[in-house]
Backbone bond lengths (Angstrom), bond angles and torsions (degrees), N, CA, C in turn:
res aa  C-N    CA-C-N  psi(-1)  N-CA   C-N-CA  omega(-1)  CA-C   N-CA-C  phi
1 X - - - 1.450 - - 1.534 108.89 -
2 X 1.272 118.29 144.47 1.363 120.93 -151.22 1.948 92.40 -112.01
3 X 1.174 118.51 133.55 1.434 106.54 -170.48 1.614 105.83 -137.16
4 X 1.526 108.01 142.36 1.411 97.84 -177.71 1.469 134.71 -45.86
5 X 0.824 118.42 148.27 2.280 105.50 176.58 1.547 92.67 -71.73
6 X 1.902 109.12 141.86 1.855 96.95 -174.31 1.351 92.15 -80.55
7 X 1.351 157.51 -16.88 1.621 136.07 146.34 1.187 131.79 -56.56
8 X 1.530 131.63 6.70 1.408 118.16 160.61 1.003 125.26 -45.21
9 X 1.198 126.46 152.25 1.663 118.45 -147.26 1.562 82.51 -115.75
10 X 1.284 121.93 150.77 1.801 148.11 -162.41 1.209 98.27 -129.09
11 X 1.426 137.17 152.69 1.282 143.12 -158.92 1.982 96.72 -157.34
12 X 1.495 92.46 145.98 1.715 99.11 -178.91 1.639 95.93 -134.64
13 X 1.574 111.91 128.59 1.558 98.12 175.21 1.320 109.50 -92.58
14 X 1.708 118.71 133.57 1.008 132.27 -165.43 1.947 98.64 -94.54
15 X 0.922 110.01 -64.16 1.438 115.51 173.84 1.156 122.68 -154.60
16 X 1.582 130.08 170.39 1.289 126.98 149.58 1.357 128.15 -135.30
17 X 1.831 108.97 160.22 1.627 110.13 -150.21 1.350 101.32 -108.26
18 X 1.077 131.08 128.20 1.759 137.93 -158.46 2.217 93.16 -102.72
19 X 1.313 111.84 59.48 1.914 83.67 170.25 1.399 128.42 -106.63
20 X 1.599 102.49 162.56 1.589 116.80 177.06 1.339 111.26 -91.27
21 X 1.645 132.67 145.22 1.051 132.20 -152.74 1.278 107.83 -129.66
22 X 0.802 149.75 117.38 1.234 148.29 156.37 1.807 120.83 -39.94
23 X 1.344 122.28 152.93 1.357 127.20 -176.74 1.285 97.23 -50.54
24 X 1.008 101.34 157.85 1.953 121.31 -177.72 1.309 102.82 -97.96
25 X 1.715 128.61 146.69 1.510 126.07 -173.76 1.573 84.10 -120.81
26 X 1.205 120.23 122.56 1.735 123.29 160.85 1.318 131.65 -84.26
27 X 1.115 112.23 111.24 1.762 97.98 167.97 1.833 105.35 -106.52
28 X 1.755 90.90 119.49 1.529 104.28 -175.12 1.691 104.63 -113.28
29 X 1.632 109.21 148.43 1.418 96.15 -57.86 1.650 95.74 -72.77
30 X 1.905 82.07 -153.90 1.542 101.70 -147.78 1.921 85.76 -94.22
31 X 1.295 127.32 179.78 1.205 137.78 178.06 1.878 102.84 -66.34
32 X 1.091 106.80 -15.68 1.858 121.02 -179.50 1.381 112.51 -79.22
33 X 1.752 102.91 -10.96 2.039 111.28 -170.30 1.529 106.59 80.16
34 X 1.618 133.42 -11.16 1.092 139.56 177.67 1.312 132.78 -74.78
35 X 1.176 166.43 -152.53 1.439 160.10 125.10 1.546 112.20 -108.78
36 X 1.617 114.40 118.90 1.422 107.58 169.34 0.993 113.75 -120.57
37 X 1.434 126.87 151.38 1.252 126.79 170.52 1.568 128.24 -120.82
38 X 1.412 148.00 -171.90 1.265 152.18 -154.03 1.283 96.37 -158.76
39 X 1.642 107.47 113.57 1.905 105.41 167.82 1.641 83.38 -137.72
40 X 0.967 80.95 158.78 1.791 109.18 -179.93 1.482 125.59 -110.06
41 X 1.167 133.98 132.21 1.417 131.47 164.42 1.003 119.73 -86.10
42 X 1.379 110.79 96.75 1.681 145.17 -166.14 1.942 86.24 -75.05
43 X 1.026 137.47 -73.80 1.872 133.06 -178.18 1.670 86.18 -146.43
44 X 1.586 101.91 -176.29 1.132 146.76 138.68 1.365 118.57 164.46
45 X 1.509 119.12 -173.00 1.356 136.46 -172.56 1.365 124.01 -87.04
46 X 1.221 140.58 -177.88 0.970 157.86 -179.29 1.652 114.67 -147.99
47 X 1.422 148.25 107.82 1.305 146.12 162.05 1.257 117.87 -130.30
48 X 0.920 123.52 147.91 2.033 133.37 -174.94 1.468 93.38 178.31
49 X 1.826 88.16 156.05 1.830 99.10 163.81 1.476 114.34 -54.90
50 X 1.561 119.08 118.06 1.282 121.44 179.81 1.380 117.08 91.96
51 X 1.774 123.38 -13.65 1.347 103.69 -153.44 1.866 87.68 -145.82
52 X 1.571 100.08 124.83 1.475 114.08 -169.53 1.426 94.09 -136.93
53 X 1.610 116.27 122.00 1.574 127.16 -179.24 1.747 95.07 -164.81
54 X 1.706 93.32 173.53 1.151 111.95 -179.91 1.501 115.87 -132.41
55 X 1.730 117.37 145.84 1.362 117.59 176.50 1.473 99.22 -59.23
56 X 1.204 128.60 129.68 1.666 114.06 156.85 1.742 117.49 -76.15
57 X 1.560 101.92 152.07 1.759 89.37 -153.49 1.494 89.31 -95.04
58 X 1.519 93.43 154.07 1.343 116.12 171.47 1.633 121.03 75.31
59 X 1.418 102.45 2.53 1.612 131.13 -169.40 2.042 96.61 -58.86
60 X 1.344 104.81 -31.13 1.397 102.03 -158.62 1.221 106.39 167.18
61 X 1.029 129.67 -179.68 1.989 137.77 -160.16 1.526 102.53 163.59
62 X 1.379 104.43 -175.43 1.759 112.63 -156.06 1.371 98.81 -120.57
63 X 1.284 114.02 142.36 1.450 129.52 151.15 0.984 138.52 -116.57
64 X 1.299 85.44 83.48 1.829 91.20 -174.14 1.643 114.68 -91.66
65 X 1.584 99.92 161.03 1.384 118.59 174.85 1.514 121.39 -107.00
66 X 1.374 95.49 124.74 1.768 96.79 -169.22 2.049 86.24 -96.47
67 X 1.301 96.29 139.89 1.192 99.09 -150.40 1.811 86.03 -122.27
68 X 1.450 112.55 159.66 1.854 98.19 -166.02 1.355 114.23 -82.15
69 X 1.571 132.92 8.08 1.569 115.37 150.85 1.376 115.56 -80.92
70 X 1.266 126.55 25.07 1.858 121.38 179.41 1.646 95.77 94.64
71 X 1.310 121.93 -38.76 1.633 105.19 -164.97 1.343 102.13 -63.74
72 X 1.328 102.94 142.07 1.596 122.62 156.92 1.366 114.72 -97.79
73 X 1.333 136.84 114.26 1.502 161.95 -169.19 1.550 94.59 -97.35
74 X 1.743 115.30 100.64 1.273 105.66 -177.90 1.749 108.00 -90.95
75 X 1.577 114.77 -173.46 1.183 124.17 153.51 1.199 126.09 177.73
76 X 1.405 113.02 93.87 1.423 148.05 -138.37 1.630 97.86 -102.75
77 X 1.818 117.14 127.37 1.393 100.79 153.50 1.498 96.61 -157.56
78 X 1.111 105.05 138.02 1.828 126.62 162.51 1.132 98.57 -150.17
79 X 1.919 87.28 -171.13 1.458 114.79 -162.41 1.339 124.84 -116.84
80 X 1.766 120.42 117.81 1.586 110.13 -163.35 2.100 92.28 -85.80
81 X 1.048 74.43 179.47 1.413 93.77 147.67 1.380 114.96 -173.27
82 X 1.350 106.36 163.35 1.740 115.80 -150.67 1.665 97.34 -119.98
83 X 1.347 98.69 163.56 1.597 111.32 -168.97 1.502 110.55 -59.49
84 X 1.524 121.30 -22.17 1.545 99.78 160.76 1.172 127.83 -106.91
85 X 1.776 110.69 13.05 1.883 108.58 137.32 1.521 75.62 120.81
86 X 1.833 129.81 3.78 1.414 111.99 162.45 1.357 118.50 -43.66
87 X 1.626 125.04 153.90 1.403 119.58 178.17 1.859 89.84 -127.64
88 X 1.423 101.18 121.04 1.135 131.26 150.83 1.128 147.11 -106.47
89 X 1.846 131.28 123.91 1.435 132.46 173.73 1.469 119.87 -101.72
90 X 1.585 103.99 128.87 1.189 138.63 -176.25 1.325 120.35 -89.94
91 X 1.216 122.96 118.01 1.551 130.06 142.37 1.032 132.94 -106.59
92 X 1.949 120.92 123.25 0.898 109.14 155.28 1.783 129.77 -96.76
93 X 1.110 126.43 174.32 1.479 114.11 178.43 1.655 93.83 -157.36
94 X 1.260 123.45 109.16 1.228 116.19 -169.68 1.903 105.11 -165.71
95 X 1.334 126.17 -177.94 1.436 137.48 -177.52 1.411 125.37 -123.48
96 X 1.607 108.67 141.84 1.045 103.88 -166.63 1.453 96.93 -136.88
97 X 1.769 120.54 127.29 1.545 117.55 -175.35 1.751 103.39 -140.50
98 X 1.232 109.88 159.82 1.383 113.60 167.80 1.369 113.52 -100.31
99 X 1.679 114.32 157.65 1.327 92.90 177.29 1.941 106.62 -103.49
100 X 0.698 101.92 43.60 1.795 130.60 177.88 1.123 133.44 -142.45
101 X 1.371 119.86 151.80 2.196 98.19 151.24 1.035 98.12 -89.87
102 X 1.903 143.35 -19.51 1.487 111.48 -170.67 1.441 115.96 -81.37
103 X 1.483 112.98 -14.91 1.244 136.52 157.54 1.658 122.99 -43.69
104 X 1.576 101.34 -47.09 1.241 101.16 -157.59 1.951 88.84 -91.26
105 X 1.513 126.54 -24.98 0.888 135.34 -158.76 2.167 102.90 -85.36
106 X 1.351 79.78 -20.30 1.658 85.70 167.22 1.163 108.43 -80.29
107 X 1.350 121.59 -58.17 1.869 113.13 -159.60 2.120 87.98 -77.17
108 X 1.307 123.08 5.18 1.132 97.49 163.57 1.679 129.68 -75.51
109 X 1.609 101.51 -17.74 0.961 118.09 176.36 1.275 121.03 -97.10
110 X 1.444 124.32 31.75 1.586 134.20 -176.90 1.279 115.79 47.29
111 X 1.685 117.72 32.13 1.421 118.92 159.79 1.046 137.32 -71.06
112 X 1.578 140.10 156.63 1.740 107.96 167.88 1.064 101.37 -57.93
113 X 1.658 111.34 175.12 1.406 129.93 155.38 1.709 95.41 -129.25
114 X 1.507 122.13 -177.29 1.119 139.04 146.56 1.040 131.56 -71.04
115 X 1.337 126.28 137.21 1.912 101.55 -173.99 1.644 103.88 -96.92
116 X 1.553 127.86 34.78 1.665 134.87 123.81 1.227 114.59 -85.12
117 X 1.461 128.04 22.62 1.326 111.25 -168.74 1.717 91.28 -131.22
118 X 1.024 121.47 2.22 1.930 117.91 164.61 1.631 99.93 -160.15
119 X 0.835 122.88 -170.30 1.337 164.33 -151.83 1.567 133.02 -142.24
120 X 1.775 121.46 106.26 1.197 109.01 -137.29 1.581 85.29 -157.62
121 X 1.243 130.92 106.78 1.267 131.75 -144.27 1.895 99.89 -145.94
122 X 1.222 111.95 116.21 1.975 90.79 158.94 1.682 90.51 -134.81
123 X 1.834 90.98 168.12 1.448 121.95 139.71 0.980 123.99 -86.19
124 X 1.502 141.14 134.20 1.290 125.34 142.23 1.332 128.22 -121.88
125 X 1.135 124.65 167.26 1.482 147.34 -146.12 1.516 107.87 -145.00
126 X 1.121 126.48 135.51 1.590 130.63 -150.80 2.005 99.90 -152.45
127 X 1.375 88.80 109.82 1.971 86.66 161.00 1.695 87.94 -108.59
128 X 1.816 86.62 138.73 1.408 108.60 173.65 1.435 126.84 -124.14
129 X 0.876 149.51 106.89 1.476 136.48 160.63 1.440 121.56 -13.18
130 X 1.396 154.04 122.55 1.358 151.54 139.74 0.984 117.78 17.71
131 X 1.470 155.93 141.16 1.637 124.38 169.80 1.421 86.54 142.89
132 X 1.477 96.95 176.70 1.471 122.33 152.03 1.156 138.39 -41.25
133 X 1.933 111.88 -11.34 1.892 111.88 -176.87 1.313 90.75 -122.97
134 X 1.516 135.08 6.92 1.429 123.26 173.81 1.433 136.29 -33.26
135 X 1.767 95.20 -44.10 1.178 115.24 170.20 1.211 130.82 -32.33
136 X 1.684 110.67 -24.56 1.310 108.93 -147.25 1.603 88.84 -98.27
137 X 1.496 122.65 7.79 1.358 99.26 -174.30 1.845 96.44 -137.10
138 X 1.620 105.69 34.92 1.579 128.20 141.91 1.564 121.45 -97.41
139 X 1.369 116.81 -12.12 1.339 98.79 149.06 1.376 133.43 -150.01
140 X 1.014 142.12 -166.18 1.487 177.29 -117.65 1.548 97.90 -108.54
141 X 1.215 145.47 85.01 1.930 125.17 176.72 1.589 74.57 -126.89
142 X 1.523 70.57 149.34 2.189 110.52 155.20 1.185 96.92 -136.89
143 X 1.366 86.18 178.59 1.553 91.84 -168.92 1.905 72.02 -163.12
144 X 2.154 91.03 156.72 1.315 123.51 -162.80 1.513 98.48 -136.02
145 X 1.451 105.28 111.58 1.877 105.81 -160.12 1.322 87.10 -125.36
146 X 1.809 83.77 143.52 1.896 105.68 158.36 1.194 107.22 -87.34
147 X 1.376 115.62 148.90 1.442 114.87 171.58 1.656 99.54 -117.47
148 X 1.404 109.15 122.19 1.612 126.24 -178.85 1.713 111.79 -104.03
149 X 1.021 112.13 159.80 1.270 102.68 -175.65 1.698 107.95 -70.65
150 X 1.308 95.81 140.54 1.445 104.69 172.55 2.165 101.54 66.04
151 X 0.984 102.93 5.94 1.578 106.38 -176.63 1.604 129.19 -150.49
152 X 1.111 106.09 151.23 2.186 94.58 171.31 1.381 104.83 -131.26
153 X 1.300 110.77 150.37 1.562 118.49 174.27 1.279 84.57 -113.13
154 X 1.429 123.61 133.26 1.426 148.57 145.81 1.541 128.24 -60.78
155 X 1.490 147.02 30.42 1.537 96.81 -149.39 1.944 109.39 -82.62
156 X 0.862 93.21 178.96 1.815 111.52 -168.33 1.216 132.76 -117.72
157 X 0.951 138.64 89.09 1.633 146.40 -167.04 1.596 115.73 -113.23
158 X 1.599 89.56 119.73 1.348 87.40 172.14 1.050 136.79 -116.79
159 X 1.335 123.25 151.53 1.964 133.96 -131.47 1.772 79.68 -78.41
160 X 1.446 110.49 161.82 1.480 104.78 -165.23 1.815 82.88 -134.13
């Protein structure tokens, strides 16, 4: 009989962040032989059990590095704020792959994809103010994102 390990790690979804992105600026490549780019978090949302906020716009966006096996090495940071006007900073740091090139050559072109059709992974990391969202920077969240055209849904679970 096959039995769980008693450290498998358990996950609770705390929320997820709905944003719009602004056009991407490329520098091809970079002095590294790599390609990086600059997108911005133009808005989005915030929803979870209990927890209603908003990206603030223009707070911050990702720079990620498309790196020469196709992965893109993100690293994302702005600023939420939460329904009673807490102000919180976000990092993400996480990967993004296709499981194709015609795959990867589609979402290059801001198509859908499927989310079986790449790979879309973060960490995040949270400074919080004292309060009621402290929590969020006692533990451990990832988060498992769609990437939409022109947008990403985040959601966020945290390791329990």
């Amino acid at each position: 009989m096959n039995h769980p390990h008693p450290f498998a790690p358990r996950f609770e979804h705390i929320f997820s962040i709905s944003i719009t992105l602004t056009k991407p600026y490329w520098l091809r490549p970079t002095t590294m032989g790599a390609t990086r780019a600059a997108i911005y978090a133009a808005e989005g949302t915030i929803e979870g059990p209990g927890v209603k906020g908003r990206v603030i716009p223009m707070s911050g966006g990702d720079w990620p590095l498309l790196r020469p096996d196709g992965v893109i090495d993100f690293d994302a940071r702005y600023l939420l704020e939460m329904e009673d006007g807490t102000v919180i900073y976000l990092q993400n740091r996480g990967y993004r792959w296709a499981h194709s090139p015609e795959i990867a050559e589609k979402m290059s072109r801001n198509e859908p994809a499927g989310p079986d059709e790449y790979y879309m992974r973060v960490s995040a990391k949270f400074d919080v103010p004292e309060g009621p969202w402290d929590w969020m920077a006692r533990h451990i969240v990832v988060g498992v994102a769609e990437k939409l055209p022109g947008a990403n849904c985040i959601h966020y679970f945290k390791l329990l």
